[in-house]
The first five atom37 places (N, CA, C, CB, O) and aatype in JSON, in Angstrom:
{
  "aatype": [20, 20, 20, 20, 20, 20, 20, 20, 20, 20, 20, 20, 20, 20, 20, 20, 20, 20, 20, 20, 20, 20, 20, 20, 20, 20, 20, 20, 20, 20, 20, 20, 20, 20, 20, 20, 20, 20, 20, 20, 20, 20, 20, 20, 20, 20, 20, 20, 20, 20, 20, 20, 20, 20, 20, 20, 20, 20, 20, 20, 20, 20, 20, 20, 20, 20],
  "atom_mask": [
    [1, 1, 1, 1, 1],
    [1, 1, 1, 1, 1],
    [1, 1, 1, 1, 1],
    [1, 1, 1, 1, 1],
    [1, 1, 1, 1, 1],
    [1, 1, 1, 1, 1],
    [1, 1, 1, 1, 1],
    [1, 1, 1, 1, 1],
    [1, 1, 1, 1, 1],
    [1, 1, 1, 1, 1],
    [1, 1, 1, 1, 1],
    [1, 1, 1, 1, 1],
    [1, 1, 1, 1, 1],
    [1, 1, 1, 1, 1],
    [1, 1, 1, 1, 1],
    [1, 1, 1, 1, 1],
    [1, 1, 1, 1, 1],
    [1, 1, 1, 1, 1],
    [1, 1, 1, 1, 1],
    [1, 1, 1, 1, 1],
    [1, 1, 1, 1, 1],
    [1, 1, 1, 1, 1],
    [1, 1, 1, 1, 1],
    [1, 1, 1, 1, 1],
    [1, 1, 1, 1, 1],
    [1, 1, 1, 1, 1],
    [1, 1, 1, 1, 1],
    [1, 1, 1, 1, 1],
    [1, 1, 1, 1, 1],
    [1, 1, 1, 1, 1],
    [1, 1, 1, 1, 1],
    [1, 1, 1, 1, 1],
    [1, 1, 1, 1, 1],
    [1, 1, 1, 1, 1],
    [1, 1, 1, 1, 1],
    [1, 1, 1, 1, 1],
    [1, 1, 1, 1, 1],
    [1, 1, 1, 1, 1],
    [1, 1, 1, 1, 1],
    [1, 1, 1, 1, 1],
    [1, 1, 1, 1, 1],
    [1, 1, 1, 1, 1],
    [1, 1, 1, 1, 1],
    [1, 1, 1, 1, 1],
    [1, 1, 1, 1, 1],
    [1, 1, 1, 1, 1],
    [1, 1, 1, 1, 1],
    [1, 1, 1, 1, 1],
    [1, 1, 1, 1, 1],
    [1, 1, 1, 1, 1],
    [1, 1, 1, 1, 1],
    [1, 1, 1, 1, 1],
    [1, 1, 1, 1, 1],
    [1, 1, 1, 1, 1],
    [1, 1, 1, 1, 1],
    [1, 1, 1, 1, 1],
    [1, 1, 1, 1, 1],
    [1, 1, 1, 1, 1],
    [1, 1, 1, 1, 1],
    [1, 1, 1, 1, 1],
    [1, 1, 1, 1, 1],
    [1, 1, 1, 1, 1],
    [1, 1, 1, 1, 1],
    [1, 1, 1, 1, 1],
    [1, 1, 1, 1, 1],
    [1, 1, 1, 1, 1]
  ],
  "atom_positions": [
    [[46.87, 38.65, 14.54], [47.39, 39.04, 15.84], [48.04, 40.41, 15.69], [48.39, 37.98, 16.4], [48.91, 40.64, 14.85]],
    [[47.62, 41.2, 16.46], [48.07, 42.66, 16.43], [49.76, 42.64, 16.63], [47.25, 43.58, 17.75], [50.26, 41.56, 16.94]],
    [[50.47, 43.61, 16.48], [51.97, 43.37, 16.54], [52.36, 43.69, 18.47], [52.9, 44.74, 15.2], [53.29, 43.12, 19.05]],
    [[51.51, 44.58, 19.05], [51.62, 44.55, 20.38], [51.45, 43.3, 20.77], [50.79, 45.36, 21.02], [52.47, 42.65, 21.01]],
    [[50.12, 42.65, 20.91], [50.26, 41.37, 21.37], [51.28, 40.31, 20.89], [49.14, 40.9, 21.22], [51.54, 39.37, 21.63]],
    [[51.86, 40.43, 19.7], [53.08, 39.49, 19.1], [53.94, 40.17, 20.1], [53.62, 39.59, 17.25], [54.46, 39.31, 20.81]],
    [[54.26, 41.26, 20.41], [55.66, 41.64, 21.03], [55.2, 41.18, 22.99], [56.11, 43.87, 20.59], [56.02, 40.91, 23.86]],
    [[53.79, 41.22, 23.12], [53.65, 41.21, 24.37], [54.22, 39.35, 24.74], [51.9, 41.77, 24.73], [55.01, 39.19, 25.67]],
    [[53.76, 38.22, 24.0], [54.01, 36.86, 24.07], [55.71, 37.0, 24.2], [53.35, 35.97, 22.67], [56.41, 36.89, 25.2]],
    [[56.07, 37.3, 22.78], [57.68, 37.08, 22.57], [58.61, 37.42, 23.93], [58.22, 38.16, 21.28], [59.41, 36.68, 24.5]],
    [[58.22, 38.83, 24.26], [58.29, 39.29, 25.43], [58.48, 37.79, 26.93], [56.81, 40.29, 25.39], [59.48, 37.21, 27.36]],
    [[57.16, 37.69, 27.26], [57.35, 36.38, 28.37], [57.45, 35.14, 27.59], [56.01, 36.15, 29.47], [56.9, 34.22, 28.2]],
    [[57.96, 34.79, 26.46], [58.6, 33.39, 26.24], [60.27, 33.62, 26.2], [57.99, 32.66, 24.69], [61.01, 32.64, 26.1]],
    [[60.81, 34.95, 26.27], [62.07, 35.19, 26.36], [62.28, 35.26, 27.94], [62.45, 36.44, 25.54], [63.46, 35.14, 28.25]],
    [[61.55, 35.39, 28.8], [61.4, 35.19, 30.39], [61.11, 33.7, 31.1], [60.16, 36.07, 30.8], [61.06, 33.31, 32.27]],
    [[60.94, 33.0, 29.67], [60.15, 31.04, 30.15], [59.2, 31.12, 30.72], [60.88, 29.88, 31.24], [59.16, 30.39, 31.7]],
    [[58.39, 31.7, 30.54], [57.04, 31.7, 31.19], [56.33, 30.8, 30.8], [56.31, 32.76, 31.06], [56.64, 30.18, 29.78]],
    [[54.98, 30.45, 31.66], [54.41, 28.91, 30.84], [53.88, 29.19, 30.07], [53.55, 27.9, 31.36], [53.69, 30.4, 30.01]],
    [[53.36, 28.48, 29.13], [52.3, 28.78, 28.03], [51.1, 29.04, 28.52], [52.1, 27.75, 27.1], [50.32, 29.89, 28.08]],
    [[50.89, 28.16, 29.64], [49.43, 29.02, 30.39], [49.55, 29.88, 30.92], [48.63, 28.55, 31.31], [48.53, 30.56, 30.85]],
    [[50.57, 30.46, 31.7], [50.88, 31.58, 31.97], [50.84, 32.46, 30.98], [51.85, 31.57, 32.46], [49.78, 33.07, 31.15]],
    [[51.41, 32.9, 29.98], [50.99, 33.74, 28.57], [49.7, 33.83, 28.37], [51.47, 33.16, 27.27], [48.99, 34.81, 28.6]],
    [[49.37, 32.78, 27.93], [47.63, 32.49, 28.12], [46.4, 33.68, 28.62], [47.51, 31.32, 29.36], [45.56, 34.48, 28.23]],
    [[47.17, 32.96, 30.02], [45.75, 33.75, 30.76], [46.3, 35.44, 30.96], [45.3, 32.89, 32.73], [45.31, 36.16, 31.14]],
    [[47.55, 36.21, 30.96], [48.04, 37.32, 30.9], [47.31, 38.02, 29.61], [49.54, 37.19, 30.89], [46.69, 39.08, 29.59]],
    [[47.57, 37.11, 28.51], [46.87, 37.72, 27.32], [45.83, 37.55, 27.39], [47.13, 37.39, 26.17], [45.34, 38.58, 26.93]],
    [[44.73, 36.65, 27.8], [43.5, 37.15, 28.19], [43.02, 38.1, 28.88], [43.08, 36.54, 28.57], [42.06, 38.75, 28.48]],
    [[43.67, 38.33, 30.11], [43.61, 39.41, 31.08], [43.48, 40.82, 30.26], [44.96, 39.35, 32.04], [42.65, 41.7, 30.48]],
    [[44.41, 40.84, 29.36], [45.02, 42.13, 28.91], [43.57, 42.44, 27.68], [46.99, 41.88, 28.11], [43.16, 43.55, 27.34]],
    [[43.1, 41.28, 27.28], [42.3, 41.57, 26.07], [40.97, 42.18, 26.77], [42.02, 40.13, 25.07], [40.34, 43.18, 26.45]],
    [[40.66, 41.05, 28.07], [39.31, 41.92, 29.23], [40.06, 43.07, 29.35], [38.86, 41.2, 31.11], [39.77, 43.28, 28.17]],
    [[40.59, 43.81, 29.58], [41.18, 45.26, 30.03], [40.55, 46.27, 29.31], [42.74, 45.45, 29.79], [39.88, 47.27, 29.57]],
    [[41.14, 45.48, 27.92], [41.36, 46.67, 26.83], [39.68, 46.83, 26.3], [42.66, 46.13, 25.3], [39.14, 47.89, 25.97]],
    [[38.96, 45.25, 26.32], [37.39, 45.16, 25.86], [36.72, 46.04, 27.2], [36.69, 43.22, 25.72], [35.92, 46.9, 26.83]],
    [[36.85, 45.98, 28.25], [36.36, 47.12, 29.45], [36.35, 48.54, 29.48], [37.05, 46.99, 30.52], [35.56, 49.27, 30.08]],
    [[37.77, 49.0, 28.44], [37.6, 50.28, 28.11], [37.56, 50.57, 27.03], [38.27, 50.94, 28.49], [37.82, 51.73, 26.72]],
    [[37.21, 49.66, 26.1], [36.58, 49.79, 24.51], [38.03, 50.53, 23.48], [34.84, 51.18, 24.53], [37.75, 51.09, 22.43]],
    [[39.28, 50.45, 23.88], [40.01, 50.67, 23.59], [41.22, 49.46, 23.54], [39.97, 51.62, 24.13], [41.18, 48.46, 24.26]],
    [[42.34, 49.75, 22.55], [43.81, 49.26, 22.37], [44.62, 49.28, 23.96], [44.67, 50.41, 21.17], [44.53, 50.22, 24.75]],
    [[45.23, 48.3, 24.14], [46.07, 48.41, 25.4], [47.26, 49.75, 25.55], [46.87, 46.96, 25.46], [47.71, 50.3, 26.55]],
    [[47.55, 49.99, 23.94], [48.18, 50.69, 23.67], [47.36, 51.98, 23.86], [48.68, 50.33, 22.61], [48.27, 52.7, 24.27]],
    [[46.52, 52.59, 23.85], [46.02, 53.81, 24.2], [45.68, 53.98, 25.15], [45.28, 54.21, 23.69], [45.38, 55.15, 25.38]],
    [[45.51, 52.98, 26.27], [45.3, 53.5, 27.47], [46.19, 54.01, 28.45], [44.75, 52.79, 27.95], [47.34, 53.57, 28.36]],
    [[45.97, 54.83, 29.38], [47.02, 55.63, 30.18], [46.95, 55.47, 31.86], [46.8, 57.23, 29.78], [46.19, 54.57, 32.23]],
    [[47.42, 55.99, 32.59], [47.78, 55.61, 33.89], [46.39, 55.43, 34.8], [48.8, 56.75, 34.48], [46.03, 54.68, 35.71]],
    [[45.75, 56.67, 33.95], [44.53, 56.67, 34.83], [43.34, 55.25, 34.79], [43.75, 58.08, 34.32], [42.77, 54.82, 35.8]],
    [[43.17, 54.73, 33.46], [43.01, 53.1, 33.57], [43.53, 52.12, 34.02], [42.99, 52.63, 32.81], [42.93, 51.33, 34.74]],
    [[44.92, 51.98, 33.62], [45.78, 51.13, 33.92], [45.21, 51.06, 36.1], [47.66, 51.87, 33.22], [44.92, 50.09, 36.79]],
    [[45.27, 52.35, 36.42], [45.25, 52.54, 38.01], [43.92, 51.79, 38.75], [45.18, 54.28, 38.37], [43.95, 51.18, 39.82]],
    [[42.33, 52.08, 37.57], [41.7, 51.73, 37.63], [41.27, 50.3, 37.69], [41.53, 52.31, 37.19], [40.46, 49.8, 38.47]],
    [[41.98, 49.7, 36.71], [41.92, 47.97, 36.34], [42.95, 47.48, 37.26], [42.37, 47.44, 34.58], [43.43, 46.35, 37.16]],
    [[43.36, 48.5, 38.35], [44.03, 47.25, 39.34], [43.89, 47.3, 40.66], [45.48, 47.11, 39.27], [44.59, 46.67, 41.45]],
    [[42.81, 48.22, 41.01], [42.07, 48.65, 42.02], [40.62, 47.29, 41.98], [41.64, 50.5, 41.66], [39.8, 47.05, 41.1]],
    [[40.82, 46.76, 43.12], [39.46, 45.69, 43.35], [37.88, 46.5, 43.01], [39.44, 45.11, 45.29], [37.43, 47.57, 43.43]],
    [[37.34, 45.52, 42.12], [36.13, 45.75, 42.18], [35.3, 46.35, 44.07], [35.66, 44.25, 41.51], [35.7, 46.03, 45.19]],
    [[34.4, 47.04, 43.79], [33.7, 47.68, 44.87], [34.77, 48.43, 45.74], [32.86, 46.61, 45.72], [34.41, 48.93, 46.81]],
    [[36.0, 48.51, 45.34], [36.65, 49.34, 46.25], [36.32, 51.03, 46.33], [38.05, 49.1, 45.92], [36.25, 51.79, 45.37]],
    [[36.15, 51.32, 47.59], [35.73, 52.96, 47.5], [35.78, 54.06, 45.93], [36.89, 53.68, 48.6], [34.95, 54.76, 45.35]],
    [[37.54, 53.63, 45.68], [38.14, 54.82, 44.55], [37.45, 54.1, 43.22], [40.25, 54.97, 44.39], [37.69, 54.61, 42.13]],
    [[36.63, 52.98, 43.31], [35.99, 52.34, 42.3], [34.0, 52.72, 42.33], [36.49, 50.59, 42.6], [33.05, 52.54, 41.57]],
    [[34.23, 53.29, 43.62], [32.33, 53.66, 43.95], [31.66, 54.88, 43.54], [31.94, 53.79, 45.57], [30.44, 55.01, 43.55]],
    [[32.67, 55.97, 43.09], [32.64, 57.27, 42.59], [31.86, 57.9, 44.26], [31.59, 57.41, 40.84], [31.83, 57.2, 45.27]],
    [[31.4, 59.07, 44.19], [31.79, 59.83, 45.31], [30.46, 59.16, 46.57], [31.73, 61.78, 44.83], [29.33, 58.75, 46.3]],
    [[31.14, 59.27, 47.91], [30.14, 59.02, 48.39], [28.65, 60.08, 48.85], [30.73, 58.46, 49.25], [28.53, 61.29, 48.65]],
    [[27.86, 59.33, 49.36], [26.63, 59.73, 49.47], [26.97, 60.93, 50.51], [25.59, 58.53, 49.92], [27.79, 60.78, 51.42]],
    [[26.24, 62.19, 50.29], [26.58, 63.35, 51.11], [25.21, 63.23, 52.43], [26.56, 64.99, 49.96], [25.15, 64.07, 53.33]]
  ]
}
């Protein structure tokens, strides 16, 4: 287990979060990071902005048709 993800758990079990709750957050976070072929830790605002923007949303369609 990478030491981010150790600090990301420790993190929400010091908040009581459920264990499935942790769970599926750390799954979430692992699709993120496997979507941009990168560490959670290297990614920057401009992903982070991206992965929380709905699928098919416009700023997700790149430019429209002229």
């Amino acid at each position: 287990m990478t030491p981010l993800r150790q600090r990301m758990i420790e993190d929400m079990k010091l908040r009581n979060l459920s264990p499935r709750t942790i769970e599926a957050y750390v799954m979430r976070v692992a699709g993120f990071a496997r979507h941009f072929g990168r560490s959670p830790a290297a990614l920057g605002r401009e992903e982070v902005l991206e992965g929380l923007r709905p699928r098919g949303s416009p700023e997700n369609d790149g430019p429209e048709p002229g």
